[in-house]
C-alpha positions as CSV (number, residue, x, y, z in Angstrom):
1,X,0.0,0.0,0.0
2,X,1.5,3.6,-0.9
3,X,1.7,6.3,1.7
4,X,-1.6,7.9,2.0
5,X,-1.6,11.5,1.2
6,X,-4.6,12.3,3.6
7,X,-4.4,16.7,3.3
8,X,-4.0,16.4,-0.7
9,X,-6.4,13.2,-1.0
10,X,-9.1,15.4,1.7
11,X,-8.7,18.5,-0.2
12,X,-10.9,18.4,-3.1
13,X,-13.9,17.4,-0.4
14,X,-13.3,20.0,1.9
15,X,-13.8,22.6,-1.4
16,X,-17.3,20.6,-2.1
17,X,-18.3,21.0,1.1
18,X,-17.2,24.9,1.3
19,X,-18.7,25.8,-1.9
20,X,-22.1,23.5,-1.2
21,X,-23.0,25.4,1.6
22,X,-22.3,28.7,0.1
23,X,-24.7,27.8,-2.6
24,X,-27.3,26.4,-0.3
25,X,-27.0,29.3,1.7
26,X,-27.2,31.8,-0.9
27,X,-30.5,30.2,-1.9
28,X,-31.7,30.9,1.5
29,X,-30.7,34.8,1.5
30,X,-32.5,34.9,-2.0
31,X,-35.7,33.9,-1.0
32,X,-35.5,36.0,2.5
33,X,-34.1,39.2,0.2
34,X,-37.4,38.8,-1.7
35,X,-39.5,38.6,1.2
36,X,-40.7,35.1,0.5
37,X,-40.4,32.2,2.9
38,X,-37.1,30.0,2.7
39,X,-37.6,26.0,3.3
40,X,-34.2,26.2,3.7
41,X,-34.0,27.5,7.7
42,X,-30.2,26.5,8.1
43,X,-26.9,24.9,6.4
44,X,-24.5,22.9,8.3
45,X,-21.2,21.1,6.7
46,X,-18.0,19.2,7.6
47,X,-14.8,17.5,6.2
48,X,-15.0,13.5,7.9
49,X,-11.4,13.1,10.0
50,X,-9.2,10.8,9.2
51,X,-9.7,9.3,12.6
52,X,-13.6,8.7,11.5
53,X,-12.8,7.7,7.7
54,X,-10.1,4.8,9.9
55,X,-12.4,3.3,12.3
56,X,-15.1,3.6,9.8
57,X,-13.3,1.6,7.0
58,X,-12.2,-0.6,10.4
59,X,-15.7,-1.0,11.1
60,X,-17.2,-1.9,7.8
61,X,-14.0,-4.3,7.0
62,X,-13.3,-2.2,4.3
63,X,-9.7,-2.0,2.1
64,X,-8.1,1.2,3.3
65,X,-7.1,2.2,-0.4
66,X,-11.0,1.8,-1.6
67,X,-12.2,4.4,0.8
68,X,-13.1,6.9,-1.4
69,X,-15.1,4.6,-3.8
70,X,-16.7,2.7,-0.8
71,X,-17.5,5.7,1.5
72,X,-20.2,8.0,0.6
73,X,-20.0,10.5,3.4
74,X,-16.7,12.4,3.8
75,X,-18.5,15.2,2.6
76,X,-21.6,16.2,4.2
77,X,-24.1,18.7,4.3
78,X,-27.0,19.4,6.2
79,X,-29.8,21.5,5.5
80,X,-32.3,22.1,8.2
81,X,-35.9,23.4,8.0
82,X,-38.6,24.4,10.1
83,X,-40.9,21.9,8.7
84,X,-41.7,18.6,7.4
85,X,-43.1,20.3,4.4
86,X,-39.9,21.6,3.7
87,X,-37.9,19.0,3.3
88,X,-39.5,18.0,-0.2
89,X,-39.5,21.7,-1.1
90,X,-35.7,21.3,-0.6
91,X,-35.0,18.0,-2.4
92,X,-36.8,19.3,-5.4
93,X,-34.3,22.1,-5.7
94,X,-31.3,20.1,-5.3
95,X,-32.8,17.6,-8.3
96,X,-33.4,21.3,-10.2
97,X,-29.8,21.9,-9.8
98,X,-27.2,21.3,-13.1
99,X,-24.0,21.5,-10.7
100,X,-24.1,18.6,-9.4
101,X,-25.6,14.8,-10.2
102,X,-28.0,12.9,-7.7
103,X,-26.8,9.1,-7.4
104,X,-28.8,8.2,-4.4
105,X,-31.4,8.9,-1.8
106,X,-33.0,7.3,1.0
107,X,-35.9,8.5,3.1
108,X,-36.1,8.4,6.4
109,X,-38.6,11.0,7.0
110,X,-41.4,8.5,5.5
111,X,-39.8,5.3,7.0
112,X,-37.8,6.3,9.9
113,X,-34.9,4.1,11.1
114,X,-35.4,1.2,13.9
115,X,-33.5,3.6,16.2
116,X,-36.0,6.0,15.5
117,X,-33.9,8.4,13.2
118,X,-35.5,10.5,10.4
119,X,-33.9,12.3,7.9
120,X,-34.2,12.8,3.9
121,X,-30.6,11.6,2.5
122,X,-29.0,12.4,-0.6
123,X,-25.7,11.0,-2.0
124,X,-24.5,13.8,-5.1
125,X,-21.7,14.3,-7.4
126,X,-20.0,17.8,-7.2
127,X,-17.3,19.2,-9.8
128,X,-14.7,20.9,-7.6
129,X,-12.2,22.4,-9.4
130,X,-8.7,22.1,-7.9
131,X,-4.9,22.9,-8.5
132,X,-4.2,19.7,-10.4
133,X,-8.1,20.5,-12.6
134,X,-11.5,18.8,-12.2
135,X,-12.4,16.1,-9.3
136,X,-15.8,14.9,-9.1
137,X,-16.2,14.1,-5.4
138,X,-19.2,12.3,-3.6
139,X,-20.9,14.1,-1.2
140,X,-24.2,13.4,1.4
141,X,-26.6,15.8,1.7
142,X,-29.0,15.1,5.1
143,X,-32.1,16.8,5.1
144,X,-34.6,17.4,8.5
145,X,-36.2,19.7,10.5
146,X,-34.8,21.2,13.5
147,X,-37.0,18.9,16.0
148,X,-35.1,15.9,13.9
149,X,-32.1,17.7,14.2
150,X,-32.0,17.8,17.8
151,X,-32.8,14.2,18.5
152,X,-30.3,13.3,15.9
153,X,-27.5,15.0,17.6
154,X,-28.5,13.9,21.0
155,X,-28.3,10.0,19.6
156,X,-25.1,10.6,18.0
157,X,-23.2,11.8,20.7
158,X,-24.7,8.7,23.1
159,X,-23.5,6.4,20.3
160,X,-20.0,8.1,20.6
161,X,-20.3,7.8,24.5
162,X,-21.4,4.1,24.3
163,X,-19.6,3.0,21.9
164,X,-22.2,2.2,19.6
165,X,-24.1,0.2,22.1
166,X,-26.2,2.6,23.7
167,X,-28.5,0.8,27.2
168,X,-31.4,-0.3,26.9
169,X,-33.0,2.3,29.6
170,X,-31.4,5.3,27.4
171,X,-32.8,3.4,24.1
172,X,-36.1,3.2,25.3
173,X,-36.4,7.2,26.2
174,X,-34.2,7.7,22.6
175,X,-37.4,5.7,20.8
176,X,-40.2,7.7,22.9
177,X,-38.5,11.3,22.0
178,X,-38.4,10.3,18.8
179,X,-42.2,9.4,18.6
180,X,-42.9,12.7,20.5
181,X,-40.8,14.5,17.9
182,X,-42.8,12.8,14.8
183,X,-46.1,14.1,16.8
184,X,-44.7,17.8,17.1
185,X,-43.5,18.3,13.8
186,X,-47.0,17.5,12.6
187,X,-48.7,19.7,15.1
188,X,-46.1,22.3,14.0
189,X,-47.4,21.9,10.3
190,X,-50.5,22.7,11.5
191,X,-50.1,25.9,12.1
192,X,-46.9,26.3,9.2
193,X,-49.0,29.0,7.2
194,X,-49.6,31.2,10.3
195,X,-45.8,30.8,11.1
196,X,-44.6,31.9,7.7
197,X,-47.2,34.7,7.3
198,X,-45.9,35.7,10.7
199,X,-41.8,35.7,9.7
200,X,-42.7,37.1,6.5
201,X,-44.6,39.9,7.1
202,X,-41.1,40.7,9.8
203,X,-39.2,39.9,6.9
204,X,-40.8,42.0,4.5
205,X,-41.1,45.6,6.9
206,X,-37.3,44.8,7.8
207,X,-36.7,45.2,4.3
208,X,-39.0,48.2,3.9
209,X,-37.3,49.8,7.3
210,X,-33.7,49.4,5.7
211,X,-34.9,50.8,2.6
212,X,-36.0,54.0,3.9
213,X,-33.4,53.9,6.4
214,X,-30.7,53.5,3.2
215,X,-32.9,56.8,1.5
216,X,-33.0,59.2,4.4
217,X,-29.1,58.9,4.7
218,X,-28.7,59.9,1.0
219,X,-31.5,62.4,1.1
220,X,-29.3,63.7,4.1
221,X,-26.4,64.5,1.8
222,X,-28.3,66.5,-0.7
223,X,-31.3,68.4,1.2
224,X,-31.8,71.1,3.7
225,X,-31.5,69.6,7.1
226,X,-35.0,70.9,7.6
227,X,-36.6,68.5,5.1
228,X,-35.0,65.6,6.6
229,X,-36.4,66.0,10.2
230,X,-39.4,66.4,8.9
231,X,-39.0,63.1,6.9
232,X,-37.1,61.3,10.0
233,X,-40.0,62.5,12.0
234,X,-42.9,61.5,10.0
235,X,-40.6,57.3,9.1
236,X,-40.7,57.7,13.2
237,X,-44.6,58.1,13.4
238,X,-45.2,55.1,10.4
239,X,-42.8,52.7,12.3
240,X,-44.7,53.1,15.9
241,X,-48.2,52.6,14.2
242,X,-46.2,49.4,12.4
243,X,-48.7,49.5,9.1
244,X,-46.8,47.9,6.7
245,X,-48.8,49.5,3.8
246,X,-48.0,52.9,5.0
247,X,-44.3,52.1,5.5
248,X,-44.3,50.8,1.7
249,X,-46.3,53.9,0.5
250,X,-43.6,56.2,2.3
251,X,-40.6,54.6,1.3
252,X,-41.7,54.8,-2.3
253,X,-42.9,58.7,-2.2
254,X,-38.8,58.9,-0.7
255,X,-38.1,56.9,-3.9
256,X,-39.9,59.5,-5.7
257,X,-37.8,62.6,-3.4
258,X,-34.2,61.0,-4.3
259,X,-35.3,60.5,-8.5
260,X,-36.0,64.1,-8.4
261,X,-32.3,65.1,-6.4
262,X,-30.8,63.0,-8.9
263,X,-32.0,64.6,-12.0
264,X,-31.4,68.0,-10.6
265,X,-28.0,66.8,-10.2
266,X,-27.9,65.8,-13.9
267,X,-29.2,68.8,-15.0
């Protein structure tokens, strides 16, 4: 077997993984710029060790120099949502995609593990392109909503701790969080519209707010000082009322305001 090169052979999946979640969370920012609800809530990633790819490959009797062909998950991403909803929402953009390839998928949202696990799993190939050119690198994308999320975290770190043989005591209040958890992300969907008409609606006036905040400090450097307290006072008076409408009517009469500075200026 020849020396293994673990930082050069490592590299091209730690760019996957950094340019995945920029992408994913770009997607998010666009749909929250817009004002619309994102399914995506959050995006996690990591880099496996080489401590985890070892006992791993130990573990599944594997031949150290087939690791990369045999193991799916040195790269990983996780996307987290707010609701079950969501996660379909989410795999339908990643199949949208032309950057990368979906090989694989497994759902454990539908048909959760034994253990009691739920997650939507996707295995993808990614183009990275490095110092020595193009790598196509596997990578798994998890997807689940933050209730999911939590138990999954909790589980793995009582694997870790018990070596994979977790008691039955601790396995029995693992399975009964994870039915209570099944049973709160459908009372949660329940009420989803409310909740994203709700983070919306803050969405959308935080927008309008920074807006008008953005066109009072450029009014500022081209009218009387006069005008502007008048207009600070009046944005003052719209935000305590917190009428949305009224906030959008204002900040496009400023719109209005700055066209006509800027024309004078032209002029």
């Amino acid at each position: 077997m020849e020396i293994m090169l673990w930082r050069e052979l490592l590299e091209p999946y730690g760019m996957a993984v950094d340019e995945l979640m920029l992408k994913f969370t770009q997607i998010r920012d666009g749909y929250r710029r817009r004002g619309l609800y994102s399914p995506i809530e959050q995006v996690d990633g990591r880099l496996k060790t080489i401590s985890s790819i070892l006992e791993k490959v130990q573990r599944k009797n594997l031949v150290i120099d087939e690791f990369e062909e045999k193991l799916d998950d040195i790269a990983g991403i996780r996307i987290i949502c707010q609701f079950v909803e969501d996660i379909e929402r989410v795999v339908e953009i990643i199949h949208q995609r032309e950057d990368l390839r979906v090989i694989s998928e497994k759902d454990y949202v539908s048909s959760s593990k034994d253990s009691g696990y739920r997650s939507y799993h996707m295995i993808i190939l990614y183009k990275v392109h490095t110092i020595r050119g193009p790598r196509e690198v596997k990578c798994e994308i998890q997807i689940r909503t933050l209730a999911m999320n939590f138990w999954a975290t909790v589980e793995h770190s009582l694997q870790y701790k018990y070596d994979q043989d977790i008691p039955d005591e601790i396995r029995e209040r693992l399975t009964n969080a994870a039915d209570a958890i099944v049973v709160l992300d459908s009372e949660m969907s329940y009420v989803r519209q409310e909740i994203m008409d709700a983070q919306n609606s803050f969405r959308l006036k935080a927008n309008v707010v920074s807006d008008i905040l953005n066109n009072i400090q450029n009014l500022y450097k081209v009218s009387n000082k006069r005008e502007i307290l008048k207009i600070q006072d009046e944005f003052f008076r719209l935000y305590k009322s917190g009428n949305l409408k009224d906030l959008e009517r204002f900040n496009k009469e400023l719109d209005i305001i700055s066209e006509g500075y800027r024309a004078q200026s032209l002029e």
